[in-house]
ZAMARGU-4260 file (C-alpha; in steps of 0.2 Angstrom, whole numbers, plus 5000, padded with zeros to 4 digits):
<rodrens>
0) 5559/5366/5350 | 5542/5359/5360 | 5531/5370/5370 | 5519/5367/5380 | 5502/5376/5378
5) 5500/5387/5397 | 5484/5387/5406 | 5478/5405/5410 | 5478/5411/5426 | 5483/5426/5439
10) 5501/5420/5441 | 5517/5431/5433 | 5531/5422/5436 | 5547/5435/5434 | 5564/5428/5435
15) 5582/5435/5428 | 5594/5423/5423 | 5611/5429/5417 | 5614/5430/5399 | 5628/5436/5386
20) 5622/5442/5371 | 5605/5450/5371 | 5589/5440/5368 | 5574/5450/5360 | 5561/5438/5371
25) 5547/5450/5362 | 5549/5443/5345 | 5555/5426/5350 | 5538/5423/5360 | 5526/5434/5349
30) 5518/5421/5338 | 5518/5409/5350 | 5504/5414/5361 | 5487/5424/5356 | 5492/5445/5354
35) 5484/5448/5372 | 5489/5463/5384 | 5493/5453/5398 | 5506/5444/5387 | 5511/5460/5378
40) 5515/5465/5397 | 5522/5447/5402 | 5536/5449/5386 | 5542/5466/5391 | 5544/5461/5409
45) 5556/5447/5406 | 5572/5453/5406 | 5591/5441/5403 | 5605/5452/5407 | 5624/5449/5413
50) 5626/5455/5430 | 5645/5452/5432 | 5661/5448/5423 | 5672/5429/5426 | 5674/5415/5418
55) 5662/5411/5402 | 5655/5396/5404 | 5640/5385/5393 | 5622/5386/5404 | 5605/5380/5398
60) 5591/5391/5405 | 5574/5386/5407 | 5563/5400/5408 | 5546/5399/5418 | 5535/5410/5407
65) 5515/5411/5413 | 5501/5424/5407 | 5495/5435/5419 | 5478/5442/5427 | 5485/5453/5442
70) 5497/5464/5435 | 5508/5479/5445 | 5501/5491/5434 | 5488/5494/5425 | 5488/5502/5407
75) 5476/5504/5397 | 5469/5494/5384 | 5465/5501/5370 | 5478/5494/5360 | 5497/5486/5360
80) 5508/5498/5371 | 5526/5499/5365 | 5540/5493/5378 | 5546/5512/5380 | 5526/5516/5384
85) 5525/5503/5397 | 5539/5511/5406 | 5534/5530/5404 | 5518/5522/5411 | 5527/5515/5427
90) 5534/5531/5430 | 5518/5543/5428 | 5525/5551/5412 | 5518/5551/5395 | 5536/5554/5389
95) 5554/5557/5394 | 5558/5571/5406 | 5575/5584/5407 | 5585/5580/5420 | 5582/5597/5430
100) 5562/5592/5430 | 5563/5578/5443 | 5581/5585/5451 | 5581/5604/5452 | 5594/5611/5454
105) 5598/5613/5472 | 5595/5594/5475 | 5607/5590/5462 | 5619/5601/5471 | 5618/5589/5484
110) 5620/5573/5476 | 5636/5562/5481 | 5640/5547/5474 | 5641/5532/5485 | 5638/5515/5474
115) 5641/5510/5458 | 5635/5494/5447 | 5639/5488/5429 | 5623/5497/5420 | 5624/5511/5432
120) 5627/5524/5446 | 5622/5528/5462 | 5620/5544/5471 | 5611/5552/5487 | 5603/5567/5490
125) 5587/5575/5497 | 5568/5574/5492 | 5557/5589/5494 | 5552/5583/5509 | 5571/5585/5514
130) 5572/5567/5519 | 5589/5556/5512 | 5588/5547/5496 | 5596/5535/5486 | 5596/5539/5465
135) 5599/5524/5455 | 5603/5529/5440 | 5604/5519/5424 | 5606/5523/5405 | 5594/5514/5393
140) 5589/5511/5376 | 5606/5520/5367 | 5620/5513/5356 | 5636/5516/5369 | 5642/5503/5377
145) 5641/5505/5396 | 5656/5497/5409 | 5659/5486/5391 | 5640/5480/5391 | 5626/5486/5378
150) 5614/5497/5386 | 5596/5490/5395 | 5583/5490/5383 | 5567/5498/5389 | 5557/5479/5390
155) 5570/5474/5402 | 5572/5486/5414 | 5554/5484/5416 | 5559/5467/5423 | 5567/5478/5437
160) 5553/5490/5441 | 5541/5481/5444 | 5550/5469/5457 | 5556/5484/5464 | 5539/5489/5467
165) 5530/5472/5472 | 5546/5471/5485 | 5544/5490/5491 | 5523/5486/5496 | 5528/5473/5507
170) 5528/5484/5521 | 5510/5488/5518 | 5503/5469/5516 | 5490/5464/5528 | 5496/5446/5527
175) 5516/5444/5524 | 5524/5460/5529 | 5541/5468/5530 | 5550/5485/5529 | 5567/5470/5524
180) 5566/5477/5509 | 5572/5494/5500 | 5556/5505/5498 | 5555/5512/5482 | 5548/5531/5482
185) 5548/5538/5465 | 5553/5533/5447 | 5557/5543/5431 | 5562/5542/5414 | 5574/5559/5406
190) 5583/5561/5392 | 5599/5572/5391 | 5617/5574/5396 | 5625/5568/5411 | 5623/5583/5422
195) 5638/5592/5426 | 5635/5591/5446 | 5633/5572/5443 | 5651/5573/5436 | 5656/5581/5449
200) 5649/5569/5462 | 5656/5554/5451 | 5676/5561/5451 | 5675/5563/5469 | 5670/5548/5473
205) 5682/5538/5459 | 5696/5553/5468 | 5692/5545/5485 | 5688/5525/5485 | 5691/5523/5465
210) 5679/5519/5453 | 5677/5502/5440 | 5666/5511/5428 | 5667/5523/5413 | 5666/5542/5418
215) 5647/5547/5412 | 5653/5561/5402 | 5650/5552/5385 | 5632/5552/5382 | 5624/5564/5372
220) 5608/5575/5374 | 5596/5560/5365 | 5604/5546/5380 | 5587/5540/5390 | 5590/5537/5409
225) 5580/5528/5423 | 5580/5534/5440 | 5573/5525/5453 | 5573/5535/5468 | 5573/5523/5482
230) 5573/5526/5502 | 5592/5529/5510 | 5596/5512/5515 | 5613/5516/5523 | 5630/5507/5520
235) 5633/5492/5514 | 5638/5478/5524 | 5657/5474/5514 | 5659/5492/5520 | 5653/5491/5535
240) 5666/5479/5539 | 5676/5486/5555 | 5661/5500/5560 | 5647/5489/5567 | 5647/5489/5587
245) 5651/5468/5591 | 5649/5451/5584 | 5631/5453/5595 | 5624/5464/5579 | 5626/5452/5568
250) 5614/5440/5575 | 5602/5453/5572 | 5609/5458/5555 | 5605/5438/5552 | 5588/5440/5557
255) 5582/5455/5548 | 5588/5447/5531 | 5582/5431/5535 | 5564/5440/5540 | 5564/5447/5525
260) 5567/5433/5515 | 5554/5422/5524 | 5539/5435/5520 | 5543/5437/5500 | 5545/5418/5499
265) 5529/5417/5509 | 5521/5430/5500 | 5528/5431/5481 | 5538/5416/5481 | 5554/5426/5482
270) 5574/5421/5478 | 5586/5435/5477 | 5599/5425/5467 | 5612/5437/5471 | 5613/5444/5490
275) 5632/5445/5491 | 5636/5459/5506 | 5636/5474/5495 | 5618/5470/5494 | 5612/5472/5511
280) 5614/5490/5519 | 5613/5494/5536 | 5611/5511/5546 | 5609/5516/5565 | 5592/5514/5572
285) 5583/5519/5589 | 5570/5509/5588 | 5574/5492/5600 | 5562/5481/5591 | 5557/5479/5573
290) 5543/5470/5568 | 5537/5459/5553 | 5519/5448/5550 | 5522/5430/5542 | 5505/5421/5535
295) 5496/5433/5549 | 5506/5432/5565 | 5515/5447/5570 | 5533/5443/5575 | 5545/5456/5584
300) 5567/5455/5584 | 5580/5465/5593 | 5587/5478/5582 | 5605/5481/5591 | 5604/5497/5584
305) 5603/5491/5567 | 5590/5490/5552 | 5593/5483/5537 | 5588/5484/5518 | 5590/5474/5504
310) 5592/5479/5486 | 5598/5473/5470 | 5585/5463/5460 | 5594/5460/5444 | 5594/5443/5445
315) 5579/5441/5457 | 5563/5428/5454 | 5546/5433/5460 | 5528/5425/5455 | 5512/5438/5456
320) 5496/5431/5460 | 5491/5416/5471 | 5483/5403/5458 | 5496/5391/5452 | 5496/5388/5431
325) 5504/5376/5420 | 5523/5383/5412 | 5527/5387/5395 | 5547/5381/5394 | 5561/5386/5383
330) 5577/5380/5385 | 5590/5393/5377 | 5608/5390/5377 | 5617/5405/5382 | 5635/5407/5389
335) 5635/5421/5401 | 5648/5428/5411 | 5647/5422/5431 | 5658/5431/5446 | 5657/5414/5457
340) 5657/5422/5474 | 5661/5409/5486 | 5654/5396/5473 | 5635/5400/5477 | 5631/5404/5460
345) 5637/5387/5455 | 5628/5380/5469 | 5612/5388/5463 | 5615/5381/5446 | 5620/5364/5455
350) 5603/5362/5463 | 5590/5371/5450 | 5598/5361/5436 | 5599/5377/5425 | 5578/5377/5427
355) 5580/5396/5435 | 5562/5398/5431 | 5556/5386/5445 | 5554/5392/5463 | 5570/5384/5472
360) 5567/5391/5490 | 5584/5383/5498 | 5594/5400/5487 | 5591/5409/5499 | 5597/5397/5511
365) 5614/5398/5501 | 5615/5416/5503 | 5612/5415/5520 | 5625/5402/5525 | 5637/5414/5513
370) 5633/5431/5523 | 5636/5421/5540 | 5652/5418/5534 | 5654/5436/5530 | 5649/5440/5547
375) 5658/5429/5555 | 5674/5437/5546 | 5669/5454/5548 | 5680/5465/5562 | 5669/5473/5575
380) 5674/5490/5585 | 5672/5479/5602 | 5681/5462/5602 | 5676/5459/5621 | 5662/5461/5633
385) 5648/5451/5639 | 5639/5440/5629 | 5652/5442/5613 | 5658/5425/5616 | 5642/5416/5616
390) 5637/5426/5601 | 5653/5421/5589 | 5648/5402/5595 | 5628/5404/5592 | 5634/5411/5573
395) 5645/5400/5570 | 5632/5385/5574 | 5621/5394/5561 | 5632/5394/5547 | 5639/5374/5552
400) 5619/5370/5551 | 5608/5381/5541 | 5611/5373/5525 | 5600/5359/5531 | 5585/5369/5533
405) 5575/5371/5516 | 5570/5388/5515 | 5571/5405/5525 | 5555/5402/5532 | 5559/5387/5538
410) 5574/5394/5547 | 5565/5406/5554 | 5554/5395/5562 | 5564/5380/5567 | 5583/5386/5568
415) 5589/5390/5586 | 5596/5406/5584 | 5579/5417/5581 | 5568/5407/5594
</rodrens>
C-alpha cells in the first residue's frame, strides 16, 4: 500500500462512504502519521457506515484523509483524549447522563414518534422553552445488533456531530449563509434502558404507519445513547405527497434546497450524497420571502407558504478551513450494501470513480434532478388554477436541463427557473 506524505494545514476533509463490515480507521492510521491532537481528532471523526440494505456489490473507496488546524471543537490538550471523551466533550458532559436528566419527565410524556432510520429513532416533543423539537436518537457503543447492523461506535458518530454542527452555523455565517439546513440545538450522551414513554411512543407509531425496525425494549441499563436534539423541521417530503397546496410550491421547494446546497458548497465544499425525499422536510410558513447570502450577496426567494430543512448527513462530505492541502489516500476494498434509488447512487459512483473523498460538486446536481422528478410526481391538493400549468412546464424544463449545469451554485446562478 503507498501513502503519500500530507502537507499540514487548516483543511479537514469529512466524508462517509458506505461500508459493510466495520473498519477501525483509528488503529489502521495510527502509526502512520505523528501522535498529534489534531489527528487524534481527524481519526475519530471519520466515520464508514452502511446506511441501507440492496444489493452487495464490490467498491474501492478512496478516502481523502487531511490534518487539521480549525477544528469544531476545541478539547483540550493535555494529553490523547479517548473517542468516548471526544464525544462527552461535543455534548458538554464529562460523562453519560440518565435519560430523565436531559428529558424530564413531562417532556418525555410528550414525545411521539415520527421517523425512523437503520441506527435509530426519532421522536418530537417540547424544549423548556416550549418550542417543537425533533429527538434523534441513536444507540452506540454496545454488543446488540441494531435493525440487523452492529451498533455506531463512539469515533464514528463523531463523524455526524460535527457536520451536524458545521451545517446547523450556517445561518449565522457572515459570508455564505442559510437557515437550508436543520439547526441543531442540543446534544447529549445517557446511558440506560429505553424509557417506557418512548415505548410507548414507538408502538403507536409502528400501530399506525408500521415500523421497519426492532422494538427498543431490548437494551439494558449499561446501553449508551446520542440524542441530538435538533429544531422541528416539519414532514417529509415522500409524505408530504398529496398535502402541499400546487405544482407552484414546488418551484420554491426546488429553490430552497438548491440555496442550501449552493452556500455549503460555497462555503464547506458540501455534497449530501444521499438527499432522497424523506430527507427534505417541509412545514407551513408566514413568512413570503426567505433569504440566504452566497459569497456576500444577499439573495431573497418566494416561500409559497413553505420552508424547507434538510437532514440526514450520514453519508455527507464536508471540508473545514479555507487553505487547500495535499491528501493522504487509501484505497480500501469494501462491499457495502447500496439501496440504488433511482440509480443515483450508482451515478455518484459512476462519476467520482469510487474517489468519495474528492469534492465532486455536480452530486448534488444528481439529487436535484432526482427530487424534480419526485415533484413532478407528487399529487397536489389543487390540480388547477392560474399559473399551475406554466409551473409543471417550468419544472419539467428543469429536470430535462439541470443535469448539464455542474454544481448547485451554478444552477442557481445560471438556470432559468430561479432568475
Amino acid at each position: 500500500m503507498m501513502f503519500q506524505v500530507p502537507i499540514l494545514s487548516d483543511r479537514l476533509v469529512l466524508g462517509t462512504p458506505v461500508r459493510g463490515n466495520r473498519l477501525h480507521l483509528s488503529s489502521l492510521l495510527v502509526n502512520l502519521t505523528p501522535e498529534t491532537h489534531t489527528w487524534s481528532r481527524l481519526k475519530a471523526a471519520l466515520s464508514l457506515h452502511r446506511k441501507t440494505k440492496g444489493t452487495s456489490l464490490c467498491v474501492c473507496l478512496s478516502l481523502c484523509l487531511c490534518l487539521s488546524l480549525s477544528l469544531c471543537s476545541v478539547y483540550s490538550l493535555d494529553g490523547e483524549l479517548s473517542d468516548d471523551q471526544k464525544v462527552f466533550s461535543e455534548c458538554n458532559q464529562t460523562g453519560p447522563l440518565g435519560f430523565q436528566d436531559c428529558l424530564p419527565a413531562a417532556r418525555m410524556k410528550l414525545c411521539r414518534k415520527i421517523g425512523e432510520g437503520t441506527f435509530g429513532e426519532v421522536f418530537s416533543t417540547t424544549n423548556t422553552s416550549g418550542d417543537a423539537v425533533a429527538l434523534k436518537i441513536i444507540p452506540v457503543e454496545g454488543c446488540d445488533q441494531v435493525n440487523g447492523e452492529e451498533q455506531k461506535t463512539f469515533g464514528e458518530i463523531l463523524h455526524e456531530i460535527i457536520i451536524s454542527k458545521e451545517l446547523s452555523s450556517l445561518k449565522e455565517k457572515k459570508h455564505n449563509q442559510t437557515t437550508g439546513f436543520i439547526g441543531l440545538k442540543d446534544l447529549h450522551c445517557v446511558k440506560g434502558c429505553y424509557p417506557p414513554s418512548l415505548l410507548k411512543a414507538w408502538d403507536s407509531f409502528n400501530t399506525q404507519r408500521g415500523s421497519e425496525n426492532d422494538r427498543p425494549d431490548f437494551f439494558n441499563d449499561e446501553q449508551l445513547f446520542l440524542i441530538l436534539e435538533f429544531e422541528f423541521g416539519g414532514r417529509d417530503l415522500e409524505n408530504s405527497n398529496g398535502q402541499l397546496a400546487s405544482v407552484m410550491v414546488s418551484k420554491s421547494i426546488l429553490h430552497q434546497v438548491t440555496a442550501a446546497l449552493a452556500v455549503a458548497e460555497q462555503e464547506l465544499c458540501f455534497e449530501h450524497r444521499d438527499l432522497h425525499w424523506g430527507n427534505v422536510l417541509v412545514q407551513s410558513t408566514k413568512e413570503k420571502e426567505g433569504r440566504f447570502l452566497l459569497n456576500g450577496t444577499n439573495h431573497s426567494l418566494e416561500t409559497r407558504g413553505v420552508s424547507v430543512r434538510i437532514i440526514d448527513y450520514s453519508l455527507s462530505r464536508l471540508e473545514i478551513g479555507q487553505s487547500t492541502s495535499l491528501p493522504l489516500s487509501l484505497s480500501l476494498s469494501l462491499y457495502p450494501s447500496l439501496y440504488l434509488q433511482f440509480g443515483i447512487y450508482r451515478l455518484m459512483r459512476q462519476e467520482n470513480g469510487n474517489k468519495w473523498g474528492d469534492y465532486q460538486p455536480h452530486s448534488n446536481v444528481l439529487w436535484l434532478h432526482y427530487l424534480s422528478s419526485k415533484l413532478l410526481t407528487m399529487t397536489y391538493k389543487s390540480r388547477g388554477g392560474r399559473g399551475v400549468k406554466q409551473a409543471r412546464l417550468d419544472l419539467q424544463r428543469f429536470h430535462d436541463d439541470v443535469l448539464t449545469f455542474r454544481s448547485a451554485s451554478d444552477i442557481l446562478y445560471n438556470c432559468g427557473l430561479f432568475q
